[in-house]
N, CA, C and O atoms as CSV, one atom per row, in Angstrom:
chain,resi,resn,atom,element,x,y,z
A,1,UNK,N,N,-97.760,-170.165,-9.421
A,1,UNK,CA,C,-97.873,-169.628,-10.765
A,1,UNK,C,C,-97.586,-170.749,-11.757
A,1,UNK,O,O,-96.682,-171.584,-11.719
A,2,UNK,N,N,-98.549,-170.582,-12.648
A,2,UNK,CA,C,-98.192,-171.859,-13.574
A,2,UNK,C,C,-97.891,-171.202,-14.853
A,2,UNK,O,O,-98.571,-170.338,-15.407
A,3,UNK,N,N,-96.462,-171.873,-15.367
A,3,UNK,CA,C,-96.204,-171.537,-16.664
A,3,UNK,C,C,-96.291,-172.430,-18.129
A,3,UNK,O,O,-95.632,-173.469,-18.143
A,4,UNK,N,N,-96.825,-172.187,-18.973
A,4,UNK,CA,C,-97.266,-172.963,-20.003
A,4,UNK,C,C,-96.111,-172.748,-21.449
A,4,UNK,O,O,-95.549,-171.653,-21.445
A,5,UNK,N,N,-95.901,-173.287,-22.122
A,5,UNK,CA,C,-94.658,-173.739,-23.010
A,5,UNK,C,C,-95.634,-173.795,-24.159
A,5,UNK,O,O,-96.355,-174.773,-24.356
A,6,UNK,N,N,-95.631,-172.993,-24.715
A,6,UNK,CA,C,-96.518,-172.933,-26.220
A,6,UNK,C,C,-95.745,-173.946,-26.870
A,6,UNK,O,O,-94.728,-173.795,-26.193
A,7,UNK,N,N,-95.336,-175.224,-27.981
A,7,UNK,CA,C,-94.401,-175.726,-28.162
A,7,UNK,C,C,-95.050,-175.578,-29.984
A,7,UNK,O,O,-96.064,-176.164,-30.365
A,8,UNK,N,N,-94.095,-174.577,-30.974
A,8,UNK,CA,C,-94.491,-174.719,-32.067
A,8,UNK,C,C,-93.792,-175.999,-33.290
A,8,UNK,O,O,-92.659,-176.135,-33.752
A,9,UNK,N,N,-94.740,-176.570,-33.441
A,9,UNK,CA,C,-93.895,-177.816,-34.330
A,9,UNK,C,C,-93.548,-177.174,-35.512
A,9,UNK,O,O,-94.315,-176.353,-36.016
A,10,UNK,N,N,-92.353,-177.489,-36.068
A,10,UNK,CA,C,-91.594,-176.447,-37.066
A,10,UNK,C,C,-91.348,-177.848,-37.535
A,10,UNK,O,O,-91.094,-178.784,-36.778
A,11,UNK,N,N,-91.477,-177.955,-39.360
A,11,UNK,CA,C,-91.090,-179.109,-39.923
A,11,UNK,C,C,-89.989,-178.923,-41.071
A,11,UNK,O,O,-90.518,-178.378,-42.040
A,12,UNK,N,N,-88.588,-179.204,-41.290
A,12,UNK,CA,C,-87.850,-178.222,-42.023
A,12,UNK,C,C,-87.208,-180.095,-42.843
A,12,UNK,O,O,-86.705,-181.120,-42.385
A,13,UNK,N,N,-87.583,-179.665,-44.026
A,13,UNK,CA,C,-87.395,-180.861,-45.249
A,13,UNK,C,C,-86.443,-180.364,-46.362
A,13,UNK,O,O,-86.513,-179.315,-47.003
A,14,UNK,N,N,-85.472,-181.437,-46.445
A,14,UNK,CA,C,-84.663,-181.319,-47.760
A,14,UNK,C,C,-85.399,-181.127,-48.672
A,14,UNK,O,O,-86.392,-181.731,-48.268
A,15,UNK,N,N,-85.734,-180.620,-49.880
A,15,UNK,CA,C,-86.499,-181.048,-51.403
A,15,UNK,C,C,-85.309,-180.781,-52.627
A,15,UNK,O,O,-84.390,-179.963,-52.578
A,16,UNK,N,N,-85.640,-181.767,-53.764
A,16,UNK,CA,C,-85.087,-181.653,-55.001
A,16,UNK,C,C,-86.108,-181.278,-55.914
A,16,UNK,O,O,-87.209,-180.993,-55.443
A,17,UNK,N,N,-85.900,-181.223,-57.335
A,17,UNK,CA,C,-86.276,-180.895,-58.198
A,17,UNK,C,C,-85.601,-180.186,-59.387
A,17,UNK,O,O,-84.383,-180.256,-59.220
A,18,UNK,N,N,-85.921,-179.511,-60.557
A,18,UNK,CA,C,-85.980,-179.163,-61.477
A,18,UNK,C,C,-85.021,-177.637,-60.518
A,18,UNK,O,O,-85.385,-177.306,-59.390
A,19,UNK,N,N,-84.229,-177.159,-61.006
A,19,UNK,CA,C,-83.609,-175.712,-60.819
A,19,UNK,C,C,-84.686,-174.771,-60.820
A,19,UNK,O,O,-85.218,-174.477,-61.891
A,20,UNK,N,N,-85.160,-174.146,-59.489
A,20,UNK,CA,C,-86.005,-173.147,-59.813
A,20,UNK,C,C,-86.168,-171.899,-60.678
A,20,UNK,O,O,-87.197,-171.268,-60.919
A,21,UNK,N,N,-85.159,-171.731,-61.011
A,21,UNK,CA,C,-84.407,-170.350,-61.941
A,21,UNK,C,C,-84.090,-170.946,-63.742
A,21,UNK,O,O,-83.898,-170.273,-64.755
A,22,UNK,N,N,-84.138,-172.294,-63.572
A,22,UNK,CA,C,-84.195,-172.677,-64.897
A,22,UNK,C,C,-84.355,-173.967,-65.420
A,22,UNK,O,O,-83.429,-174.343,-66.139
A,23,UNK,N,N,-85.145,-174.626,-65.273
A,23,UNK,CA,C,-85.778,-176.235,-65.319
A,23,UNK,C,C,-84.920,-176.921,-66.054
A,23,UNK,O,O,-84.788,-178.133,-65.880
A,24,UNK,N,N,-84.168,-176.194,-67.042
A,24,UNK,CA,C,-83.493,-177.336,-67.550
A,24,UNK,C,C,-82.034,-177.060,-67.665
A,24,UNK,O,O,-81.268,-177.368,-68.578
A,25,UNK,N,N,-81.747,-176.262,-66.289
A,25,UNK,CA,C,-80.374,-176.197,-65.869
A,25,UNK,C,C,-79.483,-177.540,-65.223
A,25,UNK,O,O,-78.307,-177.881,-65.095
A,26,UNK,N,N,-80.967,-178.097,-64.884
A,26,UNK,CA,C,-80.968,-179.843,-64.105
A,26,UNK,C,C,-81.103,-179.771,-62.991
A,26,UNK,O,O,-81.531,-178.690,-62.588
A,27,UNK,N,N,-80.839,-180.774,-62.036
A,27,UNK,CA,C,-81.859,-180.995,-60.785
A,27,UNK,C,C,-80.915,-179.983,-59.839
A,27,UNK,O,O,-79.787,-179.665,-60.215
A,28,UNK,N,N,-81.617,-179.399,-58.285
A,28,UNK,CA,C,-81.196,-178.642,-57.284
A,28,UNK,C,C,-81.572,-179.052,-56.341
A,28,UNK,O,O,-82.402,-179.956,-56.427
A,29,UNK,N,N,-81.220,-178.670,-55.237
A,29,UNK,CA,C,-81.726,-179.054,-53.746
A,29,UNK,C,C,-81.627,-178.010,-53.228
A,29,UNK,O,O,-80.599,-177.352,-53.387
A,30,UNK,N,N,-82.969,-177.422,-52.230
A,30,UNK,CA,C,-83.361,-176.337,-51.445
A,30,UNK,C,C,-83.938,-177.101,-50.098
A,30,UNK,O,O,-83.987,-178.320,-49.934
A,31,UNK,N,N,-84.344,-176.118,-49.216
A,31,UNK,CA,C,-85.096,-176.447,-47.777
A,31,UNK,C,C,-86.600,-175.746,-48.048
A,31,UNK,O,O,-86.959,-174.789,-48.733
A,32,UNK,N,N,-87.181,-176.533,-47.321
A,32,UNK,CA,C,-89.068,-176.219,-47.416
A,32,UNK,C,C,-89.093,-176.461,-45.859
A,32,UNK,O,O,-88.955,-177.507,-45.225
A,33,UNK,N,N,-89.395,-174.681,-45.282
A,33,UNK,CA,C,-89.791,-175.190,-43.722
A,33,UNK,C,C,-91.406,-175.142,-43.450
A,33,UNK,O,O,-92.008,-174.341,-44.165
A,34,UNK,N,N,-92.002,-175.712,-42.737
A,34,UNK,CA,C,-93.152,-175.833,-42.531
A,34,UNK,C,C,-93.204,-175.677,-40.777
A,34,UNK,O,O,-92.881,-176.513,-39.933
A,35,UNK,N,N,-93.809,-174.092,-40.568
A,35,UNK,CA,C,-94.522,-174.257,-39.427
A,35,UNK,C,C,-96.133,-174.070,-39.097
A,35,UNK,O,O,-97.009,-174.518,-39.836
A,36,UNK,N,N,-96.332,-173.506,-38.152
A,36,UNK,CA,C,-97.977,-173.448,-37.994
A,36,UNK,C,C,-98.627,-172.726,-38.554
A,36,UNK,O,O,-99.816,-173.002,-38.713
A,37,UNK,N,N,-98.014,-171.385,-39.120
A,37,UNK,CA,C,-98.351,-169.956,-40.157
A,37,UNK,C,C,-98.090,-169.884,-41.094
A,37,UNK,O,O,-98.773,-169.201,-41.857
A,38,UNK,N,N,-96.564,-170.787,-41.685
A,38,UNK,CA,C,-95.730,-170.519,-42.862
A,38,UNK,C,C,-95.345,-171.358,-43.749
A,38,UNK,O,O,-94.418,-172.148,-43.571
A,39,UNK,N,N,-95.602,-171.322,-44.144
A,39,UNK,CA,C,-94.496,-172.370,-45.460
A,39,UNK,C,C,-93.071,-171.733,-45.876
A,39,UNK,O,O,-93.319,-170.616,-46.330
A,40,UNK,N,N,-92.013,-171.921,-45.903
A,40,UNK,CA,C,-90.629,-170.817,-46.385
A,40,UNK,C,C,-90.104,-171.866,-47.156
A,40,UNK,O,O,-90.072,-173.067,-46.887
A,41,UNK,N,N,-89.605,-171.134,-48.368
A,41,UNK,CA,C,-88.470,-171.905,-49.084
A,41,UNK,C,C,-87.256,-171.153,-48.842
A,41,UNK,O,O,-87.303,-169.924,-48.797
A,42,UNK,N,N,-85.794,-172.012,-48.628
A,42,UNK,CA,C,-84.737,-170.877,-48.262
A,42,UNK,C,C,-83.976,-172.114,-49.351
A,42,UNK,O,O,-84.059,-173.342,-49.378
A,43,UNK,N,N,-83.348,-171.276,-50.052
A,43,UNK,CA,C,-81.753,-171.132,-50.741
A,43,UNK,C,C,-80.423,-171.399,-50.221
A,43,UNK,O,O,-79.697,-170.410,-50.122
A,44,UNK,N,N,-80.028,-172.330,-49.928
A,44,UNK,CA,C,-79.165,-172.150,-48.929
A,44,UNK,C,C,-77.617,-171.967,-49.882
A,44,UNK,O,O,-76.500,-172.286,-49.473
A,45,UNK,N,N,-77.817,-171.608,-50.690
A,45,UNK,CA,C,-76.539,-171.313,-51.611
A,45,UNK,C,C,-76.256,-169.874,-51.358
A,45,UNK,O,O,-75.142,-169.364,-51.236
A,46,UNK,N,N,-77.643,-169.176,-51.284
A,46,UNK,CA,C,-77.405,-167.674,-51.059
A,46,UNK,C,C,-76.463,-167.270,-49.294
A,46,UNK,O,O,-75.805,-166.322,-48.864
A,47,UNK,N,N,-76.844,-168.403,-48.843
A,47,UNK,CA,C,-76.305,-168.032,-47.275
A,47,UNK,C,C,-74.884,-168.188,-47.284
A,47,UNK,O,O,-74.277,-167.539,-46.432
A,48,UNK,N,N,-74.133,-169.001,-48.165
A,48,UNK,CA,C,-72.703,-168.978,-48.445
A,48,UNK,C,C,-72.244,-167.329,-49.248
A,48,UNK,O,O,-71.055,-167.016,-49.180
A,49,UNK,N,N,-73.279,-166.310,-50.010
A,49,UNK,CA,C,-72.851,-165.636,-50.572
A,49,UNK,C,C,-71.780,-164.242,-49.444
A,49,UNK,O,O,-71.664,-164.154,-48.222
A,50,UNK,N,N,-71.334,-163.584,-50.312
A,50,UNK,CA,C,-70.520,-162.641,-50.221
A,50,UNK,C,C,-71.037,-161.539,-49.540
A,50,UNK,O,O,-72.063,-161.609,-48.863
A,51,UNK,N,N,-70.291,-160.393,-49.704
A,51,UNK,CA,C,-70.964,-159.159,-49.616
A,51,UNK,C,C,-71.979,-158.461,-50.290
A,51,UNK,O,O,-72.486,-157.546,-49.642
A,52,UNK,N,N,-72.435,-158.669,-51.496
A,52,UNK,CA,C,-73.867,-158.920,-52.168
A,52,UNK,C,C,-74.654,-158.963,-51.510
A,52,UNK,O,O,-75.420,-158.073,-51.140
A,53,UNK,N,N,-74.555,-160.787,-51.060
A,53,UNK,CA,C,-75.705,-160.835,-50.006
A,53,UNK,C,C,-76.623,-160.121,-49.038
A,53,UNK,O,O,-77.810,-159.851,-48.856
A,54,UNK,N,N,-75.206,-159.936,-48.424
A,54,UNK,CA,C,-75.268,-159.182,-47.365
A,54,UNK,C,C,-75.982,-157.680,-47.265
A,54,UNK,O,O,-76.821,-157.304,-46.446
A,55,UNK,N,N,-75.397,-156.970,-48.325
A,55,UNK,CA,C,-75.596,-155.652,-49.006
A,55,UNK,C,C,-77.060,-156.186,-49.583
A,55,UNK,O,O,-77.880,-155.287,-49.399
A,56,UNK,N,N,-77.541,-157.097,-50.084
A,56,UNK,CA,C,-78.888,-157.273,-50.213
A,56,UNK,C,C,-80.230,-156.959,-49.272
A,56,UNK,O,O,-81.324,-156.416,-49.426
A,57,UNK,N,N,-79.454,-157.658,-48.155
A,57,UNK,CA,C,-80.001,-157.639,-46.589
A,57,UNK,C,C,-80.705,-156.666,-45.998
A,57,UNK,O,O,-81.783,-156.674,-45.402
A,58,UNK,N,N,-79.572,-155.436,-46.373
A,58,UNK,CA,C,-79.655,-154.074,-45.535
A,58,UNK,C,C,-80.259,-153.712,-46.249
A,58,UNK,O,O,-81.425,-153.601,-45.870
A,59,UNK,N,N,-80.000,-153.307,-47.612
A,59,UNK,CA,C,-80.906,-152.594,-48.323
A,59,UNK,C,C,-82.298,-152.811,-48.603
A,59,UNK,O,O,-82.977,-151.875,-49.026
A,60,UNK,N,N,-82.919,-154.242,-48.361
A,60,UNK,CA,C,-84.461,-154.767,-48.965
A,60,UNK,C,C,-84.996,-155.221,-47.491
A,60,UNK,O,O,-86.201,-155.449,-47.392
A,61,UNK,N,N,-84.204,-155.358,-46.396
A,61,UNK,CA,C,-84.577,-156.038,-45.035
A,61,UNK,C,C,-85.380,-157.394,-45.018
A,61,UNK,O,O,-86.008,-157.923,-44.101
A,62,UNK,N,N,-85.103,-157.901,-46.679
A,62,UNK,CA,C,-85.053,-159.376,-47.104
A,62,UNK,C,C,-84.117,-160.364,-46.030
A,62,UNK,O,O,-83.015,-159.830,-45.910
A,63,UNK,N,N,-84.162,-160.999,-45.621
A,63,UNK,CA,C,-83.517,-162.214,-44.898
A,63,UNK,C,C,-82.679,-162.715,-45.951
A,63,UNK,O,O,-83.316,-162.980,-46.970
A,64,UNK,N,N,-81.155,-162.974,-46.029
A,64,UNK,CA,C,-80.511,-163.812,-47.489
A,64,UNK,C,C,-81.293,-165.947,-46.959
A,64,UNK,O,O,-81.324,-166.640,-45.942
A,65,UNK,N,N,-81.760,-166.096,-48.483
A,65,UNK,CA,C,-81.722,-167.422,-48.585
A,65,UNK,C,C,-83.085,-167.379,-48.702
A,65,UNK,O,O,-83.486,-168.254,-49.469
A,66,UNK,N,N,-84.175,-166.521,-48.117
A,66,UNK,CA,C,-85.328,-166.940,-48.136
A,66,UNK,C,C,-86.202,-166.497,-48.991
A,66,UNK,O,O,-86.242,-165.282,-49.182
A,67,UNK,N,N,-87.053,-167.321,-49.662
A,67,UNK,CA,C,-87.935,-167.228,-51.207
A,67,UNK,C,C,-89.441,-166.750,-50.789
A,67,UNK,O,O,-90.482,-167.398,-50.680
A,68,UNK,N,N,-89.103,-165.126,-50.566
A,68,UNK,CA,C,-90.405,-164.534,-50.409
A,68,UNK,C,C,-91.862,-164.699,-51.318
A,68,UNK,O,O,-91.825,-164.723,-52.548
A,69,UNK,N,N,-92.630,-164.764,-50.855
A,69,UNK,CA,C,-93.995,-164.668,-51.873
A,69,UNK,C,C,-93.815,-163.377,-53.004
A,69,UNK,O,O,-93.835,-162.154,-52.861
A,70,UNK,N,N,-93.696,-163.957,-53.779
A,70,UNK,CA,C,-93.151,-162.737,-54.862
A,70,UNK,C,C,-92.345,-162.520,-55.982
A,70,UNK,O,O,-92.334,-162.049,-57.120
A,71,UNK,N,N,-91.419,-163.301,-54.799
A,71,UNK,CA,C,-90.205,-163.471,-55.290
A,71,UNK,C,C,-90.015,-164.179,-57.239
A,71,UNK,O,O,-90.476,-165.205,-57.738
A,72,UNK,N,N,-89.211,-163.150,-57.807
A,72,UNK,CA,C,-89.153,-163.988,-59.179
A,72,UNK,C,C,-89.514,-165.549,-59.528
A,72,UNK,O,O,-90.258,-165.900,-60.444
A,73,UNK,N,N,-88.813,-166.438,-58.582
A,73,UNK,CA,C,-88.798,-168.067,-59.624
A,73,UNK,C,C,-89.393,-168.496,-57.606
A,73,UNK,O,O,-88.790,-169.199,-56.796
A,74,UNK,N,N,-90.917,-167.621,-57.390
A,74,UNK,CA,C,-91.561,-168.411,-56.038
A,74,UNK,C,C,-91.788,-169.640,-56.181
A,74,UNK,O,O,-91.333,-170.514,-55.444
A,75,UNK,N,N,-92.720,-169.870,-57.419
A,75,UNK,CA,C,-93.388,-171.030,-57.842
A,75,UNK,C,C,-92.316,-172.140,-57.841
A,75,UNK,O,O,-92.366,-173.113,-57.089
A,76,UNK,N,N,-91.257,-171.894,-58.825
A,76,UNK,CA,C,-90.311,-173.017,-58.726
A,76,UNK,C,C,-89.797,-173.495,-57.265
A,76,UNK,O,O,-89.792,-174.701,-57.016
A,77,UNK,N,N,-89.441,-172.719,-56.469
A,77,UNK,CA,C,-89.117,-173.036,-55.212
A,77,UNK,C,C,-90.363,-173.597,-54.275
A,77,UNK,O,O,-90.204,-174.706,-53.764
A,78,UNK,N,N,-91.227,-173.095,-54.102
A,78,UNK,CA,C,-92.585,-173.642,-53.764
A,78,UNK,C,C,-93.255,-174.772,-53.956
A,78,UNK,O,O,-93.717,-175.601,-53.173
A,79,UNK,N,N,-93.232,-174.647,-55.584
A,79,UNK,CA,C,-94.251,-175.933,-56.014
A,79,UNK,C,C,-93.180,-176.737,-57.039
A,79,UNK,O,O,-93.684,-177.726,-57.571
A,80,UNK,N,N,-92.001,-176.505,-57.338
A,80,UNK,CA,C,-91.332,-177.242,-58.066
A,80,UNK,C,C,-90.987,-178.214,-57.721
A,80,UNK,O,O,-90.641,-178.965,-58.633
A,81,UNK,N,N,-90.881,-178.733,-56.375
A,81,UNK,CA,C,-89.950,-179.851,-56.038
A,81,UNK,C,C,-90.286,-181.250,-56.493
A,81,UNK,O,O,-91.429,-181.307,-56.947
A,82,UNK,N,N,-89.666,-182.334,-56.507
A,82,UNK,CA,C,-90.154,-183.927,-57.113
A,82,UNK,C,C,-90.167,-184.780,-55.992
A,82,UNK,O,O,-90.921,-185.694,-55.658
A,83,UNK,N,N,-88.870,-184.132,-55.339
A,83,UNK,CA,C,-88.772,-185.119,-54.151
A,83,UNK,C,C,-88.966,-184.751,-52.628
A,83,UNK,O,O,-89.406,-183.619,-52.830
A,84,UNK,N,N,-88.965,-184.841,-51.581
A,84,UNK,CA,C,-88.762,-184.534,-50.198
A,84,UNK,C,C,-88.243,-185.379,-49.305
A,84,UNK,O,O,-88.876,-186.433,-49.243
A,85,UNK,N,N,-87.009,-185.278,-48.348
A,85,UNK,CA,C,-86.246,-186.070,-48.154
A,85,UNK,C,C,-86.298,-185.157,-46.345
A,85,UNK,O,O,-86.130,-183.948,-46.184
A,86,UNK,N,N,-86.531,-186.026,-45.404
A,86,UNK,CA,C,-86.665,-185.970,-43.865
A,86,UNK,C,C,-85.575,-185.220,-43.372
A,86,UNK,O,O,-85.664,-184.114,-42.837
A,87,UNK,N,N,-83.953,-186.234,-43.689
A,87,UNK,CA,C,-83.230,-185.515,-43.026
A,87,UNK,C,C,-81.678,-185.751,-44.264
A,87,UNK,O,O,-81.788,-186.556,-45.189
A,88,UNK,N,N,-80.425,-184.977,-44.076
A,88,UNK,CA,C,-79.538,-185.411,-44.922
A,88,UNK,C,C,-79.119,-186.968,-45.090
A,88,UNK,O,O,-78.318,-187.466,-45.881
A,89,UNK,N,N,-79.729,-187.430,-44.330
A,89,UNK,CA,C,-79.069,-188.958,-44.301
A,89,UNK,C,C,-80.071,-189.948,-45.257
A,89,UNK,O,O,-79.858,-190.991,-45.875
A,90,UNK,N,N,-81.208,-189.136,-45.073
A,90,UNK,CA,C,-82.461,-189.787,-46.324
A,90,UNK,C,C,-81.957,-189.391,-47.878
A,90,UNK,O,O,-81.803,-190.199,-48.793
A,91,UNK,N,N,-81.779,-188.207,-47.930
A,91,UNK,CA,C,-81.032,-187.975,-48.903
A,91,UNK,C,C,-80.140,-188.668,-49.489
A,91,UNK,O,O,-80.474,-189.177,-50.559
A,92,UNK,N,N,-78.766,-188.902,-48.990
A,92,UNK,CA,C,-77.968,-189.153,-49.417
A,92,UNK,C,C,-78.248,-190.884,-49.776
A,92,UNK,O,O,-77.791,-191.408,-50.792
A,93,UNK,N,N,-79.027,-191.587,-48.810
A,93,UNK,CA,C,-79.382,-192.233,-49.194
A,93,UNK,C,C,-79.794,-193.065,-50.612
A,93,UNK,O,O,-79.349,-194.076,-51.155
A,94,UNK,N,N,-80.997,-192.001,-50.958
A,94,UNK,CA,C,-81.896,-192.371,-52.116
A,94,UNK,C,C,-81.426,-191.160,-53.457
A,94,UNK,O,O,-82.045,-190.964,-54.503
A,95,UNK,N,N,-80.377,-190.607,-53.074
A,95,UNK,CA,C,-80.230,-189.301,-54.135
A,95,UNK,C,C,-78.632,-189.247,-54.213
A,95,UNK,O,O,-78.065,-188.707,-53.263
A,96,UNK,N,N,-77.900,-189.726,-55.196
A,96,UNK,CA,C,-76.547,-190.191,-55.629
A,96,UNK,C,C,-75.791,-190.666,-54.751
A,96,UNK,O,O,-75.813,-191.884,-54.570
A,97,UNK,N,N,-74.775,-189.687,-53.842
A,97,UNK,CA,C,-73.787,-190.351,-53.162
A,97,UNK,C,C,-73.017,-188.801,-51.846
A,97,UNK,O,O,-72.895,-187.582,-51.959
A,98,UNK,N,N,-72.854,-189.320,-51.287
A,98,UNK,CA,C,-72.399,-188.549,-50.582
A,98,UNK,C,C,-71.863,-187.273,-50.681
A,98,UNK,O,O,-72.132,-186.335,-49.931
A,99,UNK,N,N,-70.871,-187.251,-51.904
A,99,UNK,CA,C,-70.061,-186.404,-52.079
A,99,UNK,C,C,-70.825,-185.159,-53.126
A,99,UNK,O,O,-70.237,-184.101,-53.348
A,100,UNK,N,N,-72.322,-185.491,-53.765
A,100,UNK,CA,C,-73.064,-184.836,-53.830
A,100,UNK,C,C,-73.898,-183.624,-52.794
A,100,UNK,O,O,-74.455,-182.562,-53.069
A,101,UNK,N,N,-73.726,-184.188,-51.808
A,101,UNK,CA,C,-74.500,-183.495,-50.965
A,101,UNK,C,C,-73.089,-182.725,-49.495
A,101,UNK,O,O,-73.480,-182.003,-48.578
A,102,UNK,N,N,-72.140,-182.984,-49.604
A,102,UNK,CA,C,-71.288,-182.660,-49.102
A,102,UNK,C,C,-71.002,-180.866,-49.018
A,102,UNK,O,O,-70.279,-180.301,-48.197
A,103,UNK,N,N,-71.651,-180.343,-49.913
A,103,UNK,CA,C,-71.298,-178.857,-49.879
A,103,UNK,C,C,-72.205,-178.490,-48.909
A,103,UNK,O,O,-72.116,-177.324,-48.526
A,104,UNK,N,N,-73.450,-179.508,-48.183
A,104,UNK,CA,C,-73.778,-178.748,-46.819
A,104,UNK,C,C,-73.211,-178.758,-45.803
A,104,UNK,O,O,-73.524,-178.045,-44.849
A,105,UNK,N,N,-72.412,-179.444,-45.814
A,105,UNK,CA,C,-71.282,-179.892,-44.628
A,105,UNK,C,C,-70.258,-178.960,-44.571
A,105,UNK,O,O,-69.480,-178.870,-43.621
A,106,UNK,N,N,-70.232,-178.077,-45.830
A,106,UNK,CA,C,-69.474,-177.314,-45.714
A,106,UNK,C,C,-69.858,-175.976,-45.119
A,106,UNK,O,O,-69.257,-175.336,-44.256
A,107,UNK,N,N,-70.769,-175.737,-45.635
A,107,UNK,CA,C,-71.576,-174.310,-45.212
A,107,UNK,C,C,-72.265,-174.740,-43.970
A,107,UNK,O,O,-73.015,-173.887,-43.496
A,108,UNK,N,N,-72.201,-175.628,-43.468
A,108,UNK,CA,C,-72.458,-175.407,-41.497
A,108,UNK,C,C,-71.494,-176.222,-40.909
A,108,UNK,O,O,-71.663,-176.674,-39.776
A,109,UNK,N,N,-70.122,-176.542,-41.821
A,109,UNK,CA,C,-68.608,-176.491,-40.755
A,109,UNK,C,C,-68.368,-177.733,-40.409
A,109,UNK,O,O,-67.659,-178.082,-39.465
A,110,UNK,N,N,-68.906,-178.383,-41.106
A,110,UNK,CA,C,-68.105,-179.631,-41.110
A,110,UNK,C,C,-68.478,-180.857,-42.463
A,110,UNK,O,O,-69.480,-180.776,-43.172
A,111,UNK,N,N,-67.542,-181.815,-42.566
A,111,UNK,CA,C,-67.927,-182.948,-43.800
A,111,UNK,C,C,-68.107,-184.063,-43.722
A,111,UNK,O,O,-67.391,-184.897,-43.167
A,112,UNK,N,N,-69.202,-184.231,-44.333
A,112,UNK,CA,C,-69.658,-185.678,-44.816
A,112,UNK,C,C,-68.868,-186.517,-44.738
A,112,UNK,O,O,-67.697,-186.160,-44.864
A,113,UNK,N,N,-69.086,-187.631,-44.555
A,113,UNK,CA,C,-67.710,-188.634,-44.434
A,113,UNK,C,C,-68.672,-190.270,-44.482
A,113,UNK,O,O,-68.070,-191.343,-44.419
C-alpha cells in the first residue's frame, strides 16, 4: 500500500504598515498567512485578549485574531501593509530595535533578548 503526503506550503509573514483601524494612529504589525486557498490576516493583539475575546468566539464562531473578508478595517489589514518581513529576526533587524517587537515574545512565552 502506498501512502502519499499531500504537503501544503503555508507561507506565514510578519507585515507593517499604517494601523488598520486608523492610518494615522501610526505604524502596526500584523501576520499575513498565505496558503494554497487563502490569504488570512490575523491580529495577534486580539489573541492576548480577555474574556471578550473569547465571548466573541462563541457567540460569532469567528476564530479571535483573524480578519475575515468583511470584516470592518479588511482592506487595511489586507492591502495596507508597506513592509513584509520573513521571520522576527528580519524584523527586528530592519524595523527599530528589539524591544519593539518584544511583546511577541511575550504572547508565545518567552523574550527577546
Amino acid at each position: 500500500m502506498i501512502v502519499r503526503l499531500l504537503v501544503l506550503k503555508t507561507y506565514a509573514y510578519i507585515v507593517t504598515g499604517p494601523a488598520p483601524w486608523d492610518p494615522n494612529a501610526g505604524y502596526h504589525a500584523w501576520v499575513i498567512v498565505y496558503t494554497k486557498e487563502y490569504t488570512v490576516a490575523i491580529e495577534l493583539r486580539v489573541l492576548t485578549g480577555g474574556l471578550a475575546s473569547k465571548l466573541k468566539y462563541l457567540l460569532t464562531g469567528k476564530a479571535p485574531g483573524v480578519i475575515y473578508r468583511g470584516d470592518k478595517y479588511e482592506n487595511g489589514y489586507y492591502y495596507g501593509y508597506t513592509r513584509i518581513y520573513k521571520n522576527i529576526y528580519e524584523a527586528i533587524e530592519n524595523y527599530r530595535s528589539v524591544e519593539e517587537w518584544n511583546w511577541v515574545g511575550r504572547l508565545l512565552g518567552f523574550c527577546l533578548k
